[in-house]
C-alpha positions in Angstrom: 64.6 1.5 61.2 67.2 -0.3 64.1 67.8 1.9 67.0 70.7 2.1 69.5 70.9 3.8 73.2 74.6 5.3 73.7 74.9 6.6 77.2 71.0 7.1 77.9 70.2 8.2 74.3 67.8 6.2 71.2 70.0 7.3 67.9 68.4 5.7 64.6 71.1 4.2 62.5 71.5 1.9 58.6 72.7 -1.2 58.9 76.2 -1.6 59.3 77.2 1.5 60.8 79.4 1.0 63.9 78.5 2.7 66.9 81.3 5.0 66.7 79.8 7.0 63.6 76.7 6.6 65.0 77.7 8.7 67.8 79.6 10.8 65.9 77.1 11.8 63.1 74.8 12.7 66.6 77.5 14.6 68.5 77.5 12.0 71.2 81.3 12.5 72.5 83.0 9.4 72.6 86.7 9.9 72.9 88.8 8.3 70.0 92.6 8.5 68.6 92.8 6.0 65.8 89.7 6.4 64.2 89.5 8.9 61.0 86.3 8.6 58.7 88.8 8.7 55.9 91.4 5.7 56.8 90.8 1.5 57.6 89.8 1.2 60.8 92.8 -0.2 63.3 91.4 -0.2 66.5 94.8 -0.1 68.0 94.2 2.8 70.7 91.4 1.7 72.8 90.1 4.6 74.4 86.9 4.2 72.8 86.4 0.9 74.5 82.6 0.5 75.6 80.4 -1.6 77.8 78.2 -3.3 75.6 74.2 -4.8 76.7 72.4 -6.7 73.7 69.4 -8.7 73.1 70.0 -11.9 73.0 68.7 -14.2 70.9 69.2 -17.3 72.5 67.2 -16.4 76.1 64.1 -14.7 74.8 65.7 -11.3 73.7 66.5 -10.2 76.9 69.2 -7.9 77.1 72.3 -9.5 78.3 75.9 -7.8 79.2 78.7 -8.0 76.6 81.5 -10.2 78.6 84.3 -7.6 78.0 84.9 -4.0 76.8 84.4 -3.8 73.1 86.3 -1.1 70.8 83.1 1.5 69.2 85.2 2.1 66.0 84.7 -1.4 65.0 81.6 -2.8 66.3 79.0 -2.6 64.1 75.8 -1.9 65.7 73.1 -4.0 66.0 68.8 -3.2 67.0 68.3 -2.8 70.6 71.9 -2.3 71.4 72.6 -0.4 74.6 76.1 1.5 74.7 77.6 3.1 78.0 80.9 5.0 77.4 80.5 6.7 80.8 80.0 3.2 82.9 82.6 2.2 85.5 84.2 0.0 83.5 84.5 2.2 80.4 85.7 5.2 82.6 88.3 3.0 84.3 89.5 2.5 80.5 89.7 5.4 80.0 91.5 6.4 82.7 94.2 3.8 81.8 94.2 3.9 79.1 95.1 7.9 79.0 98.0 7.0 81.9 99.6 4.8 79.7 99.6 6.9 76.5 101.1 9.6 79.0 103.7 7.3 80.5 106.6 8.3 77.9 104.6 11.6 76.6 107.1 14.5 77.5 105.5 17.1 79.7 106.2 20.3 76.5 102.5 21.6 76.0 103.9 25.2 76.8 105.5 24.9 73.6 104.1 22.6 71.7 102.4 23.9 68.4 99.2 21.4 69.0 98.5 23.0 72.4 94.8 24.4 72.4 93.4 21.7 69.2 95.1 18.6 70.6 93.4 15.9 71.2 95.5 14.2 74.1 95.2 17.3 75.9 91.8 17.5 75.7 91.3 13.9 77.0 93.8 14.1 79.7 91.8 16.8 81.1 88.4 14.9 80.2 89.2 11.4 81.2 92.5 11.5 82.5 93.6 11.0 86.3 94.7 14.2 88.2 98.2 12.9 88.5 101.1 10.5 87.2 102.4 7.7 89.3 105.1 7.1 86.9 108.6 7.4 88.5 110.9 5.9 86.1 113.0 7.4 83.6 110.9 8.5 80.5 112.0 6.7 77.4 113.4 9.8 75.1 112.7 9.6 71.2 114.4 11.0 68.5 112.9 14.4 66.7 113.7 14.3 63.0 112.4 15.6 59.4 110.7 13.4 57.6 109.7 15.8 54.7 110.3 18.8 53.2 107.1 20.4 55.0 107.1 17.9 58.1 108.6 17.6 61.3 107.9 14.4 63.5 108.5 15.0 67.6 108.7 11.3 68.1 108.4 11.7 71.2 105.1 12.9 71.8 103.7 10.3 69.1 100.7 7.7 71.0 101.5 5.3 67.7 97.9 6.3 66.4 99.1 4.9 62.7 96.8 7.4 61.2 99.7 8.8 59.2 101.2 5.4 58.3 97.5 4.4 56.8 97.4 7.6 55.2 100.3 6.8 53.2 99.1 3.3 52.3 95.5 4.1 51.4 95.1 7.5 50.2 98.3 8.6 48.4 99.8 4.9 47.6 103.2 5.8 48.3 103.5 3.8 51.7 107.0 6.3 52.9 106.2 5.7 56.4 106.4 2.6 58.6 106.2 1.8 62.4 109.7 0.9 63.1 110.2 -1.2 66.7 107.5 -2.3 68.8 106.6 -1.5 72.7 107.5 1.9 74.3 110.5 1.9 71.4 108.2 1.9 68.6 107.9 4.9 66.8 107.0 6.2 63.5 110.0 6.9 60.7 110.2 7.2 57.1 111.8 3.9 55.2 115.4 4.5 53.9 116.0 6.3 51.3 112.7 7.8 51.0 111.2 11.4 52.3 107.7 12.2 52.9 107.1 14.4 49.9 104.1 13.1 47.9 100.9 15.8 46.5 99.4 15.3 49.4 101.9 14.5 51.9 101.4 17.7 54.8 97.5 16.4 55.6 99.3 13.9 57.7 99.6 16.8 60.3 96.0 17.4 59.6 94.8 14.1 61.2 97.8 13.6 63.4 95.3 13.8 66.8 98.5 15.1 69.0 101.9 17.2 68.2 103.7 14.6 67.0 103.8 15.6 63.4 104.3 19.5 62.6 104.1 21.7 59.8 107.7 23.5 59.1 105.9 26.8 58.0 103.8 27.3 61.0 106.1 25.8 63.3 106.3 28.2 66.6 104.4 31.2 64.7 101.3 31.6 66.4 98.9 30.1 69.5 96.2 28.4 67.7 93.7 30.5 70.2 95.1 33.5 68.4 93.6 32.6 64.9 90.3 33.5 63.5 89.3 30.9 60.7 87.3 32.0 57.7 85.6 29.7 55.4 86.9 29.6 52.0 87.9 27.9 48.5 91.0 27.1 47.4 92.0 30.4 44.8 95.1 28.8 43.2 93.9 25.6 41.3 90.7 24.5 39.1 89.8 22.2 42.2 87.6 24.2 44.1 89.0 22.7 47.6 87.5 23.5 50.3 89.8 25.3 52.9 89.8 26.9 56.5 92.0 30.7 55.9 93.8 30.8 59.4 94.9 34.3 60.5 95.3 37.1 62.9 95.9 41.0 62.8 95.4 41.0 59.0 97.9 37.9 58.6 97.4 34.7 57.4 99.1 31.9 59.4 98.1 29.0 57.5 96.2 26.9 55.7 94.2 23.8 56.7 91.4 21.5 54.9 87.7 21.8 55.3 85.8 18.7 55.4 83.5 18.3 52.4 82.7 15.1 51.7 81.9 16.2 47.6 84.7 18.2 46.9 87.6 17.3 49.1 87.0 15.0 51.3 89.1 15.6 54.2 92.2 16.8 52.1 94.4 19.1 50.6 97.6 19.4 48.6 100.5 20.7 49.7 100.3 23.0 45.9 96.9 24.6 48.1 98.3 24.3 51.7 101.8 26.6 50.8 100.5 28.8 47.7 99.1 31.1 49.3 102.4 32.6 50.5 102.4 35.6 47.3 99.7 37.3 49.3 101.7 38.7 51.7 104.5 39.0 48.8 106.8 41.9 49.8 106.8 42.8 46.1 103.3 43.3 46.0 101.5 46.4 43.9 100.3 48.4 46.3 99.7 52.2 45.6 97.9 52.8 41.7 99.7 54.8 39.4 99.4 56.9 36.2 102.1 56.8 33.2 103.8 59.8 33.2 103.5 61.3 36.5 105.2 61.2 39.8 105.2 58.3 42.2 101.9 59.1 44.2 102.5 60.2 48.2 101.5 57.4 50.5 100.0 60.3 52.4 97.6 61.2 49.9 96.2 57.3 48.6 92.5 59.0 48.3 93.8 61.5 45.8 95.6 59.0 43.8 92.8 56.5 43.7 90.7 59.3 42.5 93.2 60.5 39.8 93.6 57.0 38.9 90.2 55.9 38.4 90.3 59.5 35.9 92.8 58.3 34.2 91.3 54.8 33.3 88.0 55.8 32.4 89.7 58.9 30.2 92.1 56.2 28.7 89.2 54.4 27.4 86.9 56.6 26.7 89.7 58.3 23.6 90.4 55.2 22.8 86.5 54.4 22.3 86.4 56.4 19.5 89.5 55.3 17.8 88.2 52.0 17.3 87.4 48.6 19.9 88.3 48.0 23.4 89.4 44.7 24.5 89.2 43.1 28.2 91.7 40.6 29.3 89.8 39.1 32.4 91.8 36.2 34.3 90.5 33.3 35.5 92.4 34.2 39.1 89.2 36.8 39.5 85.9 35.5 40.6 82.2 35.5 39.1 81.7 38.8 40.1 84.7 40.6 39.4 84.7 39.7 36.0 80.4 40.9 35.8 81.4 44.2 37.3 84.5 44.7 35.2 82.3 43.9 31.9 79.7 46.7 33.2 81.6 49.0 33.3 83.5 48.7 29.8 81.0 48.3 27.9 79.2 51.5 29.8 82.1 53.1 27.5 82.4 50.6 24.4 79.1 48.1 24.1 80.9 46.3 21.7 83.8 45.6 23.6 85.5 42.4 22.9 86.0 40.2 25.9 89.0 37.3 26.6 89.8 34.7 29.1 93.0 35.2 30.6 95.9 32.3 30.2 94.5 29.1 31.8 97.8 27.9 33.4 98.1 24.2 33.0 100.7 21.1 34.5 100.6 18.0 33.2 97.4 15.6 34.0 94.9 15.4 36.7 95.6 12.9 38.8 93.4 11.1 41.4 93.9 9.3 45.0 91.2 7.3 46.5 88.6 9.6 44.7 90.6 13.0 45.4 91.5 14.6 42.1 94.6 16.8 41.9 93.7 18.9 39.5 96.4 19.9 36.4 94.4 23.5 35.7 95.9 26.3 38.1 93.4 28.4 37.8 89.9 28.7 40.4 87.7 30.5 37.8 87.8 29.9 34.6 84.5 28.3 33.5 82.8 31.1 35.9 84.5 33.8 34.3 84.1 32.2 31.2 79.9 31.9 31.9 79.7 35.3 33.0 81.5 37.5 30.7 78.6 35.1 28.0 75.9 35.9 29.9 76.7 39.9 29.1 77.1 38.6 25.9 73.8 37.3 25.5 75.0 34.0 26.6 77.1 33.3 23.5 80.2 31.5 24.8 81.4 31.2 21.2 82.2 35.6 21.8 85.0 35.2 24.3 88.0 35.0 23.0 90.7 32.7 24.5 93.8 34.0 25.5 96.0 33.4 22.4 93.1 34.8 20.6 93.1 37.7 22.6 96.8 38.2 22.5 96.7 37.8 18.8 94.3 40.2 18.2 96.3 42.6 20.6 99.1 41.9 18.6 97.3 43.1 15.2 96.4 46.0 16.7 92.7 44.9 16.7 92.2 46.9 19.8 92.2 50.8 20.6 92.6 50.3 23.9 92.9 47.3 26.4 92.2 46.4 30.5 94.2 43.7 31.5 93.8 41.6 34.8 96.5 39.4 36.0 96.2 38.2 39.9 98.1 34.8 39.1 100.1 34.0 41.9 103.3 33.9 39.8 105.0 36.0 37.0 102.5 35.6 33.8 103.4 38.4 31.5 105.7 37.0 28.8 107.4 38.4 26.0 104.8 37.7 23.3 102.1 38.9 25.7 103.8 42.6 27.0 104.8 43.5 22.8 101.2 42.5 22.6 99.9 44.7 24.9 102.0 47.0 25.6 101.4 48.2 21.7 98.6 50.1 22.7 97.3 52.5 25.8 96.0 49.8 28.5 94.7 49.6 32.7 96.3 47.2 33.9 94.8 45.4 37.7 97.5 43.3 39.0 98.7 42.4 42.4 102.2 41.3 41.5 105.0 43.2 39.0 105.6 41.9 35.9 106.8 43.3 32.2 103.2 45.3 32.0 103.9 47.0 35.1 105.4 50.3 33.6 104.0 50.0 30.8 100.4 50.2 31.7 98.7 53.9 30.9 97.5 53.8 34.6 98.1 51.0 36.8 95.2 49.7 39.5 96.8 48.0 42.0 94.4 44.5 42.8 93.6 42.4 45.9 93.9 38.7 46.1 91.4 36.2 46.9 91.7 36.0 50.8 91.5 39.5 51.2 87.6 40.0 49.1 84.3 38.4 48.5 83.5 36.6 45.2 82.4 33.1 44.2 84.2 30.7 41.7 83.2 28.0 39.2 85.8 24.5 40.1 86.6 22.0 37.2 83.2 19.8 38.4 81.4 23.4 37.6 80.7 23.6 41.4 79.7 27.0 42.2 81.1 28.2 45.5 80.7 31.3 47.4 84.1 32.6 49.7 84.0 35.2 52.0 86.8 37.5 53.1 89.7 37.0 55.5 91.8 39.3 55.7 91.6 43.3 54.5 93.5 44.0 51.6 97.0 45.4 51.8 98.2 49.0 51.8 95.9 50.6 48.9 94.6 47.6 47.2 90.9 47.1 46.3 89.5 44.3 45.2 88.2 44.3 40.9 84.7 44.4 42.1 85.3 47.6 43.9 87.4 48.8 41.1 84.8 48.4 38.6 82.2 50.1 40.8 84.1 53.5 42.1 84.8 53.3 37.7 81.4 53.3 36.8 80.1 55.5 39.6 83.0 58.6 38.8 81.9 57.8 34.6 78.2 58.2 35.8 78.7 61.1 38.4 77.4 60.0 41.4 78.9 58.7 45.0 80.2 55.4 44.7 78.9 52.3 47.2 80.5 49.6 48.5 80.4 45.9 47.1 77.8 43.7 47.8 78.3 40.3 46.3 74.4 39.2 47.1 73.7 41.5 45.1 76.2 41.6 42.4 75.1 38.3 42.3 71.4 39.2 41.9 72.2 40.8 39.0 74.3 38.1 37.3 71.3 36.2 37.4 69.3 39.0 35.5 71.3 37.4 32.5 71.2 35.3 29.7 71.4 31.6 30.3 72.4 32.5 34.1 69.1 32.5 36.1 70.1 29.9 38.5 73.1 31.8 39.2 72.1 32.7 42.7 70.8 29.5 43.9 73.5 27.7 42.5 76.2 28.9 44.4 77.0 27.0 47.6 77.8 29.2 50.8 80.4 28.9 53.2 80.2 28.6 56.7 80.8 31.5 58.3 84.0 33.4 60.4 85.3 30.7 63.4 86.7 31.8 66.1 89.5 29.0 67.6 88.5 28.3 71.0 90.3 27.5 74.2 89.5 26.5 78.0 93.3 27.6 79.0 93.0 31.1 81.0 94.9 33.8 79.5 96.2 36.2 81.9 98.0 39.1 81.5 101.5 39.9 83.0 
């Protein structure tokens, strides 16, 4: 296999790889604005320029100096190639290089959303000089919307073109140009047009300084203040990958996580602002029996206790009147809808299970081999799978939802749970005459026209704030962890369904363990790979800075 020395160090490489990747797949720093693994390469901001020594073939093979600074995003490497990025002549590059980006770059990283994860920063410091000699005027650009989610400080733009590219090659819809040339140039949207495509808000993703902003985060938090957790986008059959940004039990926002199989290096802006009903000021958050008195915030233990009476009494006369039915959604994961299954057919065995309304708008559509996915749901082939499994894997035995509702309707069932946890009003007038026939639990996290009419109502917890795993539209099995705590009184299903069974069975309940929920999943039929299927996240992230914090 050919081998290349960057900066001192042999790196095997294929063919065709340019010495940029090469040090990037080896963590060999080589500072770089332009360059995005997802776009063309332009080659237009020259900080990566190296000094180049190669064997040449026409004196022997001996290894002979390149006769100028080559850009590493572009050259391809070659056997025998020696790279120095931290040569005088590559450090002088730099150097300039930096001082000229910096010429016209306003002096605003106090309050600049970017400060502590931008990249000029970081190289000013890095390669920089320790001062300006600038002394003219500053040319002063114009800051202006260009979106309904962006914000472009044109001002602090280096002319990068990632965005521009991004526009061009990813989403086809080309809204934004490079409009002048020189130290006037700057990026702008063309007439007429607004930056408002599916994917539009991942050009502040890959924007490497604050030029372009997201509206919803803008002046909310110090990126050094947020914790990241690894997770999987809950709101869509897509299975994105996604970093959960948030601190003190908040969630700030909501970035992409590379994964070169599922996502790439993107999101849509459907996954990036969805999450907002988690922190829904209408939110369910105390349970609650029909018939008596609001519960006292002061006593939560004492109405989760009566509560979880309640339901399994519910049930448990209905049982005997005739079949219960279960309503899970496709918003739960894997292992909320295994616990919820355990634990009513502890009281009914025959109990007839459903799939919960699979929302669904218009057609999947793809860019540059990222699918936007038309189902708005995360789980529904894993709820699906599991809630087969407990019935001896026969898929053919869970009902779909107009099935469900149909049989509801007929009064087919004694007694029903119902799960909701869709980020938007569900519940429609077919579906609460439906249900609402008949004694039901209902575990929801948002009101709807079930809400007083459940026989006891378990208040649920949203997919950032528990554990679980779901099953995307490519029947990728992912694992997500927990980011924030749940609000208020809120539990999460899989809690639910345990503190049920343990106060039908008599015994101290125990806290949720999805290893081994998930141990047990694959105890059953047709699920034995469950728990080697499932692909983990990493874990918690803590955003770092070198900026002292002191305290006044």
């Amino acid at each position: 296999m050919p081998s290349i020395s960057i900066n001192g160090q042999s790196f095997d490489f294929e063919p065709g790889e340019t010495i940029l990747q090469i040090s990037l797949r080896n963590e060999v720093e080589i500072p770089h604005y332009c360059y995005h693994p997802g776009l063309s390469i332009a080659a237009n901001c020259r900080i990566c320029l190296a000094e180049i020594w190669a064997p040449n073939p026409r004196n022997e093979n001996k290894l002979e100096p390149w006769p100028k600074l080559v850009p590493t995003c572009q050259q391809t490497a070659s056997d025998g190639m020696v790279v120095h990025t931290d040569s005088p002549k590559s450090v002088a590059n730099q150097k300039q290089v930096m001082e000229l980006l910096l010429i016209n770059h306003p002096v605003d990283c106090p309050v600049c959303d970017q400060a502590g994860e931008c990249h000029l920063q970081d190289y000013s410091y890095q390669y920089g000089r320790g001062e300006s000699r600038f002394r003219e005027d500053k040319n002063k650009q114009p800051k202006k919307s260009v979106g309904p989610n962006v914000l472009l400080y044109s001002d602090r733009c280096i002319m990068c073109t990632r965005c521009v590219r991004f526009t061009r090659e990813v989403t086809g819809t080309g809204e934004l140009m490079v409009d002048g040339r020189g130290s006037t140039g700057q990026i702008d949207v063309f007439p007429g047009m607004a930056l408002d495509n599916e994917l539009a808000s991942n050009v502040i993703d890959i924007c490497p300084v604050g030029a372009l902003l997201d509206k919803d985060f803008l002046f909310k938090q110090r990126v050094w203040f947020l914790t990241k957790t690894a997770s999987v986008d809950g709101i869509t059959s897509s299975g994105d990958n996604i970093w959960v940004e948030h601190n003190e039990g908040i969630v700030h926002r909501i970035k992409p996580r590379e994964n070169s199989e599922v996502n790439k290096w993107w999101i849509t802006d459907e996954v990036r602002y969805g999450w907002e009903f988690v922190h829904d000021e209408g939110r369910l958050r105390m349970p609650a029996v029909r018939g008596l008195d609001a519960f006292d915030h002061n006593r939560a233990g004492d109405a989760w206790r009566d509560s979880i009476v309640a339901a399994n009494e519910t049930l448990e006369a209905a049982a005997g009147q005739g079949r219960l039915g279960v309503l899970v959604s496709p918003m739960l994961s894997c292992e909320d809808a295994y616990l919820l299954g355990q634990w009513v057919r502890s009281i009914d065995p025959d109990a007839v299970f459903g799939l919960g309304p699979v929302p669904v708008d218009g057609e999947d559509r793809e860019y540059s081999g990222f699918v936007v996915r038309a189902e708005k749901a995360p789980n529904a082939r894993g709820v699906r799978r599991v809630l087969a499994g407990l019935r001896g894997g026969d898929e053919t035995a869970i009902l779909d939802a107009d099935a469900f509702r149909s049989q509801a309707a007929s009064g087919h069932f004694a007694a029903t749970v119902i799960t909701g946890n869709y980020p938007s009003e569900w519940v429609t007038a077919e579906w609460a005459e439906a249900i609402a026939s008949k004694p039901f639990v209902l575990i929801d996290t948002l009101p709807s026209r079930l809400t007083d009419a459940a026989s006891v109502l378990l208040p649920s917890a949203t997919w950032m704030e528990k554990s679980g795993s779901f099953q995307n539209a490519a029947d990728r099995l992912q694992a997500f962890e927990r980011a924030i705590a749940p609000i208020d009184y809120c539990k999460s299903e899989s809690q639910m369904a345990i503190d049920l069974l343990a106060a039908r069975e008599g015994r101290a309940s125990v806290k949720f363990d999805p290893e081994q929920t998930r141990a047990e999943i694959s105890t059953l039929s047709g699920l034995s790979g469950f728990r080697n299927e499932i692909v983990r996240p990493e874990s918690k992230v803590s955003i770092e800075s070198d900026m002292v914090v002191v305290d006044l």
